[in-house]
C-alpha positions in Angstrom: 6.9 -22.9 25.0 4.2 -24.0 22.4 2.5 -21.1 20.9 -1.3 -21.2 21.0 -3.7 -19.7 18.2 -7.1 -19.5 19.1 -9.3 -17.9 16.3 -13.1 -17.8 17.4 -15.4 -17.8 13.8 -17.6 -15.7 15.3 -15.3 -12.9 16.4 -15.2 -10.7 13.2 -13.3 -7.6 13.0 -14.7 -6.3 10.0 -15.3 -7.4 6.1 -11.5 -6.1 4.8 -12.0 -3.8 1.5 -10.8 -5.3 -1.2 -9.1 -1.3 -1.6 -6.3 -2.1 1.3 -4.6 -4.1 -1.9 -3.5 -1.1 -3.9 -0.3 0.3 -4.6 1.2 3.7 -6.1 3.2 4.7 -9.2 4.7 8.5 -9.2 6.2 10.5 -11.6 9.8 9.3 -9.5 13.0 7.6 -10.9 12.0 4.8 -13.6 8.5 3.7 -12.2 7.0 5.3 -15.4 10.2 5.3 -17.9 11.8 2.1 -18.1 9.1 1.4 -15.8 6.0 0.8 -16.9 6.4 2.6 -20.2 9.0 2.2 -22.7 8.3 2.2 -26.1 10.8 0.0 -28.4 10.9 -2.8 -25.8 10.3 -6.0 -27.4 7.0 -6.5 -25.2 6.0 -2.8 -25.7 2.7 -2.7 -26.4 1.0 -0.3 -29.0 0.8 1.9 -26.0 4.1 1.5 -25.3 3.9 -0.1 -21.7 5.5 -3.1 -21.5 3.8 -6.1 -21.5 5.7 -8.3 -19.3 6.0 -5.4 -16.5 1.6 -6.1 -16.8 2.0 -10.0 -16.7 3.3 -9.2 -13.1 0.7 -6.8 -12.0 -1.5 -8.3 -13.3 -2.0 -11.6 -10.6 -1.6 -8.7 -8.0 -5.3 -8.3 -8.4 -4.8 -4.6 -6.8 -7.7 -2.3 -6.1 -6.5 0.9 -6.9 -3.1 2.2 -8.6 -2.1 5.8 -6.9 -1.4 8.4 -9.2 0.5 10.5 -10.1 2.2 11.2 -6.2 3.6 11.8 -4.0 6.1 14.6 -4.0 6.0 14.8 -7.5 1.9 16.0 -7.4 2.8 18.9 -5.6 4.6 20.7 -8.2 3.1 18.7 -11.4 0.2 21.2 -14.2 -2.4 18.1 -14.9 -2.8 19.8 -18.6 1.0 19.4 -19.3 0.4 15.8 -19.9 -2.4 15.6 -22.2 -3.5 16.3 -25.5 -0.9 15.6 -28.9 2.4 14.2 -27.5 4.4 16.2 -29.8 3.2 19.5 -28.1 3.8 18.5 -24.8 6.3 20.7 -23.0 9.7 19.1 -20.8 9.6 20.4 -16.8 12.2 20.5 -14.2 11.2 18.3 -11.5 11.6 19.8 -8.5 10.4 17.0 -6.1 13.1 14.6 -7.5 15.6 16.4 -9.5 14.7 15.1 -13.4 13.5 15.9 -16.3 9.8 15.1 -16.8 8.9 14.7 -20.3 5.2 14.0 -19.8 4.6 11.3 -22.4 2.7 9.8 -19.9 -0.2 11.7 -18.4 -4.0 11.7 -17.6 -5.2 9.9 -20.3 -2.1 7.5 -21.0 -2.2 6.2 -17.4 -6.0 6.0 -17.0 -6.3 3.9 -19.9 -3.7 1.8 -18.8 -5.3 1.0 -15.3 -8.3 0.2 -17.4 -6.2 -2.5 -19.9 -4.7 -3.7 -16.3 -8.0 -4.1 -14.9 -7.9 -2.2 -11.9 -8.6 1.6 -11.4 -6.9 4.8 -10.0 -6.3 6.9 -7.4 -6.4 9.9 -8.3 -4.2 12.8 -6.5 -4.6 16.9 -7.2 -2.1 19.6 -6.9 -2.8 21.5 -3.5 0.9 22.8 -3.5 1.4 25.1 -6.2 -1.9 23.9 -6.9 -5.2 26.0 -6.8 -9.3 24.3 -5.8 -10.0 25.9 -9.3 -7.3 23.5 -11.2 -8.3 20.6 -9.2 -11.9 20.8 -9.9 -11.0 21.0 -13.7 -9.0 17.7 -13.7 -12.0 16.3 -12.0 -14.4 17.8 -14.6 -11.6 16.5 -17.2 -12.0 12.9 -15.4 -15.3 12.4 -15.0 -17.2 15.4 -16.7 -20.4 14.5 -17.8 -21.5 18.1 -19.8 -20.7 19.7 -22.7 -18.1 21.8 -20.6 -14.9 23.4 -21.4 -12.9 20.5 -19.5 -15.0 17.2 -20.8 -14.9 18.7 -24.2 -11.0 19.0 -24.1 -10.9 15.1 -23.2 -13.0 14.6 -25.9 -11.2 16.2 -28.3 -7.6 14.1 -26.9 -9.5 11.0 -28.1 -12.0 9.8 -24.9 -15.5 10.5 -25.7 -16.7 8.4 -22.3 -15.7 9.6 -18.7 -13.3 7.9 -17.1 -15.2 7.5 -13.7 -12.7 7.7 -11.4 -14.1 7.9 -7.8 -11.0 8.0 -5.4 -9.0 11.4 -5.0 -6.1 12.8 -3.0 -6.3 15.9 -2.0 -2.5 17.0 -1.9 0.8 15.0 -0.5 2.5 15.1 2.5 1.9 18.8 2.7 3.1 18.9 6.3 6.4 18.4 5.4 9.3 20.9 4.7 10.8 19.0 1.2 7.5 19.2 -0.2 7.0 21.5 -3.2 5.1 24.7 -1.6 4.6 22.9 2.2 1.8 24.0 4.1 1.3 24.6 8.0 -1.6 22.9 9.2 -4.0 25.5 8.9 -3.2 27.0 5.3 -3.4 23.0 4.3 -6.6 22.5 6.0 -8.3 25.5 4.6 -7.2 24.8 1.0 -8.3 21.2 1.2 -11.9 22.0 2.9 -12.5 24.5 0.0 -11.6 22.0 -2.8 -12.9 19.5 -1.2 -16.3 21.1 -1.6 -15.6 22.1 -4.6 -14.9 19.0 -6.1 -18.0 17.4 -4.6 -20.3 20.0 -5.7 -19.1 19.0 -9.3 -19.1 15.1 -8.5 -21.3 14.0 -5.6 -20.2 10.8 -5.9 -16.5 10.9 -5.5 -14.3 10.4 -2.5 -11.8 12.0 -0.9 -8.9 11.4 1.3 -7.3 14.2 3.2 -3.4 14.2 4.0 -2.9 13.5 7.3 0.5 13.2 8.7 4.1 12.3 6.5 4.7 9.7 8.9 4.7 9.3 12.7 7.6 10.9 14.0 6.6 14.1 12.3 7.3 17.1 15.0 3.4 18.4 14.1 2.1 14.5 14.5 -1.2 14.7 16.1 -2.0 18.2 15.9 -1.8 18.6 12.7 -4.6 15.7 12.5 -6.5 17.5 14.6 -6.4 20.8 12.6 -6.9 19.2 9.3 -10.5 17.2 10.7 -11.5 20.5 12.3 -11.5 22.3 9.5 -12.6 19.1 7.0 -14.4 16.4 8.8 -17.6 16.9 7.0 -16.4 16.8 3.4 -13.9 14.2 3.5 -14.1 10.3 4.0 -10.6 9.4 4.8 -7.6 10.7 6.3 -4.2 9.2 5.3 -1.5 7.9 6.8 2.2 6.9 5.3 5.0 5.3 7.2 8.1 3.3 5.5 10.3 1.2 8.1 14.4 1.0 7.6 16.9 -1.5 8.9 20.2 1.1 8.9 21.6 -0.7 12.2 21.1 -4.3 10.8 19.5 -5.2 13.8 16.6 -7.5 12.0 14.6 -8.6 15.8 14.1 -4.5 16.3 13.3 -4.5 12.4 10.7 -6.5 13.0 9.2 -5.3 15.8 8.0 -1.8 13.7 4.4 -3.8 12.9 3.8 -2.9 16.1 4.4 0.5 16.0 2.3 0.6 12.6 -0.2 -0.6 14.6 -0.3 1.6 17.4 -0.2 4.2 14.7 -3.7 2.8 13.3 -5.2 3.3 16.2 -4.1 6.7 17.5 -5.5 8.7 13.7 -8.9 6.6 14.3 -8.9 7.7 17.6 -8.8 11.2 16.6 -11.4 10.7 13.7 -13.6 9.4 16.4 -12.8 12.4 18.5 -13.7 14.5 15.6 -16.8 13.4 14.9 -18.0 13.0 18.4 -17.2 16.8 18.6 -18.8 18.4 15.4 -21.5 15.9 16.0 -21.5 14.7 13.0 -23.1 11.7 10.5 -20.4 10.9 8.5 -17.4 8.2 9.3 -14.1 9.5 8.6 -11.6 6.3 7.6 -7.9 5.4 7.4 -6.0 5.3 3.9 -2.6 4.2 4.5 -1.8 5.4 1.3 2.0 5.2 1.7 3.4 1.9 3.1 6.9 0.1 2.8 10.3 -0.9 3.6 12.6 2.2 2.3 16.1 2.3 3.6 18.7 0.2 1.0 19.2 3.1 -1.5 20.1 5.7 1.3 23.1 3.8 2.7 24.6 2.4 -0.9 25.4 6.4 -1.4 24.3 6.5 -4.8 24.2 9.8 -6.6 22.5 9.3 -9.9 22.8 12.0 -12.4 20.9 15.1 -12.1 18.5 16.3 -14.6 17.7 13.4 -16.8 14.6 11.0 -17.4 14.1 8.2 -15.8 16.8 9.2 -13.2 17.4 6.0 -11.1 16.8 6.8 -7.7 15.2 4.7 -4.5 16.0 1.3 -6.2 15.9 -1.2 -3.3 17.1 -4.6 -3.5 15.3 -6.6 -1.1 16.2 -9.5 1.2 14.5 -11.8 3.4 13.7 -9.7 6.0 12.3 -6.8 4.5 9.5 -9.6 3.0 8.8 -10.7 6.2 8.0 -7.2 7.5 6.0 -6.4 4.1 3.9 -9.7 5.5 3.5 -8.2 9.2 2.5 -5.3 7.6 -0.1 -6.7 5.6 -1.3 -8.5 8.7 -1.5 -5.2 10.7 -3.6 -3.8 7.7 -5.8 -7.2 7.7 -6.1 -7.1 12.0 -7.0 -3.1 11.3 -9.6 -3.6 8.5 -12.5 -1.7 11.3 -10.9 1.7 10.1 -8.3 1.2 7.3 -10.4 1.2 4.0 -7.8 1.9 1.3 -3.9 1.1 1.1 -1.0 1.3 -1.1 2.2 -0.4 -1.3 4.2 2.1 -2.4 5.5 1.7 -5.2 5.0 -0.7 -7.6 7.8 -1.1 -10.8 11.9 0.0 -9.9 10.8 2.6 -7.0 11.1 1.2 -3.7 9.3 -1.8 -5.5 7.9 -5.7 -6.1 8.7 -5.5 -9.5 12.1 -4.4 -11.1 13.0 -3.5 -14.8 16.4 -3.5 -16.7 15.9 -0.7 -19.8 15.8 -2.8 -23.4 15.6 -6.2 -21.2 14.0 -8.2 -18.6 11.7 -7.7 -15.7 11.7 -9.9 -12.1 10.1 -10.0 -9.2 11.6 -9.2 -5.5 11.2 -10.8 -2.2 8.4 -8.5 -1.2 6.4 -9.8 -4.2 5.2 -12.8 -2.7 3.6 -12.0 0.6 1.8 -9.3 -1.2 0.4 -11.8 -4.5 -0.9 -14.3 -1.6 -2.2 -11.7 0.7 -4.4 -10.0 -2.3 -5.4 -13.6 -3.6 -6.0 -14.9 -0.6 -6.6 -12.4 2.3 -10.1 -11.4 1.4 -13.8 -11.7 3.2 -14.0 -11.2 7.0 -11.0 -10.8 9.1 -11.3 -13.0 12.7 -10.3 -11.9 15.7 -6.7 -14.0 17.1 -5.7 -15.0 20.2 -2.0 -15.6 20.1 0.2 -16.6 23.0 3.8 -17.5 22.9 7.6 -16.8 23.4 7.9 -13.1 23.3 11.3 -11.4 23.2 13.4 -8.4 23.9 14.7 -5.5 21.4 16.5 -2.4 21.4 13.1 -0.7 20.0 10.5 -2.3 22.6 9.9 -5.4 24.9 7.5 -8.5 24.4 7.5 -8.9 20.6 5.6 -11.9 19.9 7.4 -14.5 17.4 4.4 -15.3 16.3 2.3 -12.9 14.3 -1.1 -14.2 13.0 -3.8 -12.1 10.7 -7.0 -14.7 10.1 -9.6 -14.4 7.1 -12.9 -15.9 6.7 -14.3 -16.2 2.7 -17.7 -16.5 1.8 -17.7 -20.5 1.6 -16.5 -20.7 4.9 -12.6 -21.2 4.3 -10.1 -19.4 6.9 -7.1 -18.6 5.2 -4.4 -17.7 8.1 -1.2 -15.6 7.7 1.4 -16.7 10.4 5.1 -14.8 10.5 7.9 -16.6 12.9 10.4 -13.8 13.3 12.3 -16.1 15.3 15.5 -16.7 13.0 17.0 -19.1 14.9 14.3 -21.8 15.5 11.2 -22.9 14.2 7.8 -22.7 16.2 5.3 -25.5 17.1 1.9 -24.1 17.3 -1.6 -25.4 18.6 -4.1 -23.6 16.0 -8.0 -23.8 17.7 -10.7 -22.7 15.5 -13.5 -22.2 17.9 -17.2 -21.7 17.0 -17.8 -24.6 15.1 -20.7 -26.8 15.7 -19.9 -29.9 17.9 -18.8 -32.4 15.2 -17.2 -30.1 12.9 -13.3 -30.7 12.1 -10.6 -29.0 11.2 -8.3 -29.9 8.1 -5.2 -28.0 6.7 -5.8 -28.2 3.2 -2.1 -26.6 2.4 0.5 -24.9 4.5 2.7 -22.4 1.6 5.9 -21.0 3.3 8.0 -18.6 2.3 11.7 -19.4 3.3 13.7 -16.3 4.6 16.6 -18.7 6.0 19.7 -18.5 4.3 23.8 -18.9 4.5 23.7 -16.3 6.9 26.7 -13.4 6.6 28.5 -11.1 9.5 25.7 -8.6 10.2 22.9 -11.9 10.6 21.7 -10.8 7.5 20.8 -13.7 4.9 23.1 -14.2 2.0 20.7 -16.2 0.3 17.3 -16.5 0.0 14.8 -19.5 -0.9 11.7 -18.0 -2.1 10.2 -21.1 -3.6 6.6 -21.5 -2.4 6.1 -25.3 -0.3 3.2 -26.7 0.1 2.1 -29.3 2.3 -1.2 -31.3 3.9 -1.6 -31.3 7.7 -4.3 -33.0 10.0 -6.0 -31.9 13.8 -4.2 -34.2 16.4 -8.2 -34.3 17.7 -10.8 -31.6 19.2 -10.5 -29.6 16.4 -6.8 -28.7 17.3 -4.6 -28.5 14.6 -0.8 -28.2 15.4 1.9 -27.3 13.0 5.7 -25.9 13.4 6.3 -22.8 11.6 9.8 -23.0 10.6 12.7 -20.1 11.4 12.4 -16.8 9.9 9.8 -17.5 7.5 5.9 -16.1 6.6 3.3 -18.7 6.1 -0.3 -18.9 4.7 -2.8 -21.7 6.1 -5.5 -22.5 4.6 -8.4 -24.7 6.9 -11.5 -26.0 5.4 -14.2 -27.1 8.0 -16.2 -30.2 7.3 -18.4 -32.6 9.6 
């Protein structure tokens, strides 16, 4: 049957942070070496980050660049990255089994989010990690006195404070391959304490409290529970980190996770509001989805880089069709969510489970996953609408009554609604009857340009595509009358509307 869209203008979720467009670089495989950062490229900067790795962050437009982890924070001494480069010591990595050089550190990438124009989030050791060291990289940071830590920034070169408001306190300390894991109440103690800490030094700072590694955790639920008992009233968000995998080739049940990302949502702000309702108290505690992707390629190629080196080349996905199309339901759930979910990361950003991928000494290029991202951030900004989609459902082996259809809807300031429509459906294409109600009597509705993003292909064995068209369409529509516009979204694909009202 036809699918039906109804979007009602004055049904508003929530104005969506412009923070849920972030993303994450760690101290992991070649995300900073060969990365981001290779001096002697040919578009090194004086730096030495490479300018054509920043060309493609650049249209991103993100928020806020996580730094610097992940695992890697949990074992990582903040002051082994600054000062003179030449007496910087090498480490063992424990988190990911390299060498870590720290020619990049504090200062290096701080100054870097600043030449990107965007800024950081910043994460502090609470593995082997003490409240005392993480309120000196804060006073490091963002240290306004003549103090012990401000003064040693100023004498590595940065006279100004680099202002950084966003902090993590830990990573993923619930889980048993973290560096110095944590039960629930040794994490929750330790985070409360620097967590006041940290504000007494910086008032104006926030602060995101580990919640959970990902859903299926065995401690999932209670351990949210401990960790807003014990820190509700000095934190403002919780986090929340989940990456989806394919192992089974069965793309229809791949597709389906959204959901469960959703539900997910909804359960951790249930027990924020649960929280606060029980300590009475006046401060909202919101989502930061701080970890988010498709993750599963790597594992099954079998890959065994060497041990012990920089740069080690680990986690380098190469995606396909259908990992973009759940990157774009994902990014709708975030959009749909935008009443709790404040902050969010695409994790990661350059070679690591990532948009953007690097050869050492050559070129750069962007993944399938690029795209839905660049025209989400562009495009999915200002109010999100409530959606009223009915259609064809079908059946999986993870959960009945998918809907093909998957719609997000945005409202900008001049009045635009920008829609973000995913057919999961590979096999056929989707007509759909798009109402936008709420407009005054003699108002119409015009499709100023329908983009699509092709996921179709040859086709192979497993129903994955061999081949992927990921050249951006465009074309005009027009309502067939009563403000009703219909369109056909075609097979497998994710799609961005634009409507313009006029009288």
């Amino acid at each position: 049957m036809k699918t039906r869209i109804r979007i009602d203008v004055g049904a508003v979720i929530s104005p969506i942070d412009d923070r849920i467009y972030g993303s994450f670089i760690e101290h992991m495989g070649r995300a900073i070496y060969t990365g981001i950062f290779e001096p002697g490229h040919e578009t090194a900067d004086e730096y030495g980050f490479r300018r054509d790795v920043m060309d493609l962050i650049r249209p991103l437009g993100l928020a806020q660049i996580r730094y610097p982890g992940g695992n890697f924070l949990s074992g990582y001494n903040w002051r082994d990255g600054v000062g003179p480069r030449g007496g910087r010591p090498v480490r063992m990595d424990a988190a990911w089994f390299a060498l870590e050089p720290n020619l990049v550190g504090t200062d290096e990438f701080l100054q870097y989010c600043e030449r990107l124009g965007t800024t950081a989030m910043m994460g502090v050791n609470l593995g082997t990690g003490s409240p005392a060291e993480a309120a000196a990289l804060l006073e490091y940071v963002n240290g306004v006195l003549p103090t012990a830590y401000a003064d040693m920034r100023r004498a590595n070169g940065r006279e100004l404070p680099y202002g950084v408001k966003l902090w993590c306190l830990g990573n993923e300390m619930d889980g048993p391959w973290q560096i110095c894991a944590k039960t629930a109440e040794e994490y929750s103690r330790a985070a409360c304490e620097t967590a006041k800490l940290m504000k007494w030094i910086d008032p104006d700072i926030e602060l995101v409290a580990c919640g959970s590694s990902y859903r299926a955790m065995p401690t999932y639920g209670d351990w949210e529970k401990e960790v807003l008992r014990h820190c509700y009233p000095h934190i403002d968000y919780l986090s929340l980190h989940q990456y989806y995998e394919n192992n089974d080739d069965d793309i229809p049940a791949f597709l389906a996770r959204s959901i469960e990302m959703e539900e997910f949502i909804r359960e951790v702000a249930g027990y924020c509001a649960e929280a606060k309702k029980g300590q009475s108290a006046d401060n909202d505690v919101y989502l930061s989805f701080d970890e988010w992707n498709v993750w599963y390629h790597f594992r099954k190629s079998g890959k065994e880089p060497p041990l012990w080196t920089v740069g080690r080349p680990i986690e380098e996905e190469t995606y396909d069709g259908a990992d973009a199309l759940l990157v774009g339901l994902m990014l709708n759930t975030l959009m749909r969510n935008s009443d709790v979910v404040k902050i969010a990361c695409l994790a990661q950003l350059v070679n690591v489970i990532a948009p953007i991928m690097t050869e050492p000494g050559g070129g750069v290029r962007v993944q399938p996953i690029y795209h839905p991202f660049l025209h989400a951030s562009r495009h999915g900004r200002g109010e999100a609408l409530r959606s009223d989609v009915t259609g064809d459902t079908y059946d999986c082996a993870v959960r009945r009554d998918v809907p093909y259809v998957d719609c997000a809807a945005v409202r900008h300031a001049d009045g635009e609604i920008v829609l973000f429509l995913i057919n999961r459906d590979m096999a056929n294409g989707h007509p759909c009857d798009i109402q936008i109600a709420g407009q005054t009597p003699d108002a119409a509705v015009r499709a100023e340009i329908i983009e699509w993003l092709s996921m179709t292909g040859s086709g192979s064995a497993n129903g994955q595509p061999e081949q992927m068209d990921t050249r951006l369409s465009q074309s005009g529509s027009q309502p067939n009358g009563n403000g009703m516009l219909t369109i056909t979204l075609p097979a497998f694909s994710w799609n961005m509307l634009r409507l313009a009202s006029s009288k």
